[in-house]
N, C-alpha and C positions, 0 to 999 in steps of 0.2 A: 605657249609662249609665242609661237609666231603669229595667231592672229594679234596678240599684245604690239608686236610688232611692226607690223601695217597697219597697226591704228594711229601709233604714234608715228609713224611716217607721216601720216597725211593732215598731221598737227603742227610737223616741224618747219616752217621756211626754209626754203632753199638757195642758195647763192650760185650763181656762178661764176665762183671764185678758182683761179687757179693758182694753190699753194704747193711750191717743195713738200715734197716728206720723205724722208727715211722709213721704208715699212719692214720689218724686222720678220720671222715666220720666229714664234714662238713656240712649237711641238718638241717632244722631247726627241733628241737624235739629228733632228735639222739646224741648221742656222744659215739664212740666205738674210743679206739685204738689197732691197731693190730702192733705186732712187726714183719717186715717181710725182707725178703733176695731179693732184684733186682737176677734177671735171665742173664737180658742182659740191658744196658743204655746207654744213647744216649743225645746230649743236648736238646732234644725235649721231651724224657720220658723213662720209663723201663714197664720193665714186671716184674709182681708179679707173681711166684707162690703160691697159695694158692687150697685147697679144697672147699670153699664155699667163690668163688670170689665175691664180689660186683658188683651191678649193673651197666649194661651201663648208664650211664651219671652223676653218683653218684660226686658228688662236694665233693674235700679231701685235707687234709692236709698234707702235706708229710715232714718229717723232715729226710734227708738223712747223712750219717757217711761213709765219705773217708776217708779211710787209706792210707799215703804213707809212709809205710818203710823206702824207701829208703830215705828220707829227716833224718831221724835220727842218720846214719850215717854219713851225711855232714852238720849237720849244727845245732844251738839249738831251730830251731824251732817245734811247735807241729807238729807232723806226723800224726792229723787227724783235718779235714774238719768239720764241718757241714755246711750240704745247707736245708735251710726252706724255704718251697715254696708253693704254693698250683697248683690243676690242675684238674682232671676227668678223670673217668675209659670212656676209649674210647672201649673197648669190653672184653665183660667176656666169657671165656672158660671154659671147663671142667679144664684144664691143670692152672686156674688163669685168672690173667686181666692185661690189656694191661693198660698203663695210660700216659696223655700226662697230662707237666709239664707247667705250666706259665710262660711267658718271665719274669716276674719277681721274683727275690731271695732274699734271703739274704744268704748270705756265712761268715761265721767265724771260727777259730783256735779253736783247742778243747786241753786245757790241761791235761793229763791224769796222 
């Protein structure tokens, strides 16, 4: 699996986008949420930076906040996103943790 893994990283585009997210620790016994800033995102996962990143393999819930501006300008729709997904920190650094997302979402409009 993990070479599967770093193959398709190096297929995915990268952004460096900096999105809110709620990251949730989905283990049985725990429940921490942290509020954090994507580094860089991709449709496959983002980087967190953080100081005391979570473990590799750590099972998490991620509820993410896109912002598009520009839709407020042209049109009355909401200009922010949410996507809730779940996924796993695929490697923890000093610098944060790296985390790959689930093919599956859910995506809706966020009225503010």
């Amino acid at each position: 699996m993990e070479g599967k893994i770093g193959s398709e990283r190096r297929h995915l585009q990268r952004f460096s986008v900096k999105a809110v997210a709620l990251v949730q620790t989905a283990s049985p016994g725990t429940h921490r949420v942290f509020e954090l800033c994507t580094q860089d995102i991709s449709s496959g996962g983002a980087f967190f930076p953080m100081e005391v990143p979570l473990p590799t393999g750590e099972k998490i819930k991620i509820t993410l906040f896109l912002s598009f501006s520009a839709l407020e300008r042209i049109s009355d729709f909401p200009s922010t996103a949410k996507i809730i997904t779940e996924g796993q920190v695929l490697r923890s650094t000093k610098q944060g943790m790296a985390v790959e997302f689930d093919r599956h979402y859910e995506m809706s409009p966020v009225a503010l």
